[in-house]
Structure formats: structure tokens, C-alpha cells
N, C-alpha and C positions, 0 to 999 in steps of 0.2 A: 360438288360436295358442299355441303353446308352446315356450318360449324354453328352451334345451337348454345344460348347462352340462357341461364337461368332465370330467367325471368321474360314474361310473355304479355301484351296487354290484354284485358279482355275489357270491353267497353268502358276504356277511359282509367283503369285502373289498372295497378300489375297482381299478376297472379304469380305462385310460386310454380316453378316448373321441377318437379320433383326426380324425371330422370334422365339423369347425369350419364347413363350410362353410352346412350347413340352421340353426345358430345366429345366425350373421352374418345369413342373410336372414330371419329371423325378428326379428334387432333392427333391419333397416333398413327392415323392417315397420312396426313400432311406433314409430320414426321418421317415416316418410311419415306415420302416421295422429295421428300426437295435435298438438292444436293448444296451441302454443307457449304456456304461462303455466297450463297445465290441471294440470301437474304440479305440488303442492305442494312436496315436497321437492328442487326443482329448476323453479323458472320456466323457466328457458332451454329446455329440454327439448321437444324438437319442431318441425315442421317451420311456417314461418310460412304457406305459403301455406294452408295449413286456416284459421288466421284470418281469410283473407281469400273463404272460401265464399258468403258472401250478399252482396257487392261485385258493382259491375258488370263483367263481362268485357267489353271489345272485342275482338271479334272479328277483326277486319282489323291492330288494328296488335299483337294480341298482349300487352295490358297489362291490368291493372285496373283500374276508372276510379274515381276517388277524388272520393267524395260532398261530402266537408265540408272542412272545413279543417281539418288532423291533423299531429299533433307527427310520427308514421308516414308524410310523404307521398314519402319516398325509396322506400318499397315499391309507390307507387302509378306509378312510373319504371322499374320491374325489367321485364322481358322476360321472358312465359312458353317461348318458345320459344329454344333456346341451348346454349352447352355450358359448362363450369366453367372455359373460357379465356378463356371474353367477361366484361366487367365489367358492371356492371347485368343479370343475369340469376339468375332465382331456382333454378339449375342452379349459379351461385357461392355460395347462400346451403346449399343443400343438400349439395353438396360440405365446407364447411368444417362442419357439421354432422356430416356422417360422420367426418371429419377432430377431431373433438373431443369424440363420441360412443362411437368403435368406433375402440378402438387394433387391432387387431387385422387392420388394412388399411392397406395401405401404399399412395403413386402413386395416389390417390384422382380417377378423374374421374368425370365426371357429366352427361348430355347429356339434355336435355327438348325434347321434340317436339310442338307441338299439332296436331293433325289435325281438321281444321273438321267435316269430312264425319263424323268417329264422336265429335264433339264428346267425345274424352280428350285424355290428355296423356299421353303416351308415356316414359316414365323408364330411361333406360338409366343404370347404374351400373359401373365396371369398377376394379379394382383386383389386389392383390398380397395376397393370404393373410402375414402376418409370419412367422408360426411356420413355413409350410412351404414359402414363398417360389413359388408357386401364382398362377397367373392366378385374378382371381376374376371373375364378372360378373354382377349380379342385373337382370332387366327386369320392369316392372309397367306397370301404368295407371292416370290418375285420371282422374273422369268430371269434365266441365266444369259448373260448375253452375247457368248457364243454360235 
């Protein structure tokens, strides 16, 4: 993956690199993927549910089932499935993530979906491009790890 920054040389000068858009989804890449605390120069940095990979999933009610007893257990309450308007749903924790990661997006929502049958989780992201005030909208997947 390679994270693309606005400005490009072309024979000895910089040219302007106008879209922003394969950059944005290349850092909300690297968002989904690093789990939270891995980053030394920034703990906060990443998305929590990767932390929570080797936890049990329930499958029926959609949550993570929380083994022991943990200073952590508001996350063991979140809802995998949801959108960034529902409270307890880690679709709000992801949102303010992008929201505090990537100025560069405006009107931030965020809608997660699990689907039993292909045992993912289906991540729709949608927003506003700042600089060119641009519909923006990235989709991915993450496998359940069941």
C-alpha cells in the first residue's frame, strides 16, 4: 500500500497532484488495519476492533463476548453491526476515528454490516472531499475471525 501525498515532481519542479481521493482510501486503509496501541508514536492510532481479533464473537446478537473481567468492558457492549448514528456501535467508534485521523473529510458517516453467511463485515464509509467539496465513498471488508 502506498500512501500518495499531494505533490509529485516532474522534471525538477512540483506539480500539483489533484486527486486526493486513492490517498484518502489508502489512509483509511491503514486505519482499518492497525490495531490500536501498535503505533508507537501515537497509541491512539487505529482501529479498536483489530484488538479485539481473538475474542469471542456472538454471532446472533452481533457483540464480542468478553472473557474476563476488563477495565475495556464498554467495548465488549458495542454492536458490530450499525451505522455512525447508533450509539454503542463500533461504526461510532470508527467514524470519530476518521473524524480525528483524516481532516481532509467532511460529514463523516460510517455504516457496518455483518453478514453471517460470508462470515465479513461489510464497511461502508461516505463523506465530503474538503478541498473539492466532492461526494466521497470507500467500501471494504473484514473477515470475522471465528
Amino acid at each position: 500500500m502506498i500512501t500518495r501525498i499531494p505533490l509529485k515532481v516532474n522534471v525538477g519542479t512540483f506539480a500539483t497532484y489533484t486527486d486526493v481521493e486513492p490517498s484518502i482510501d489508502s489512509h483509511i486503509e491503514l486505519l482499518l488495519t492497525t490495531p490500536v496501541g501498535s503505533c508507537i508514536s501515537d497509541p491512539n492510532f487505529g482501529f479498536i476492533l483489530n484488538n479485539l481479533r481473538f475474542e469471542i464473537f456472538n454471532e446472533n446478537e452481533g457483540v464480542v463476548l468478553n472473557n474476563a473481567d476488563d477495565d475495556n468492558s464498554e467495548l465488549y457492549e458495542k454492536k458490530v453491526s450499525g451505522s455512525s448514528r447508533n450509539i454503542n456501535t463500533f461504526a461510532i467508534e470508527l467514524k470519530q476515528l476518521i473524524e480525528r485521523y483524516e481532516p481532509r473529510l467532511e460529514d463523516v458517516q460510517v455504516t457496518m454490516s455483518y453478514v453471517r453467511e460470508h462470515r465479513r463485515i461489510y464497511i461502508t464509509i461516505k463523506g465530503i472531499i474538503s478541498l473539492t467539496q466532492t461526494n466521497y465513498s470507500y467500501q471494504t471488508s473484514m473477515r470475522v475471525w471465528n
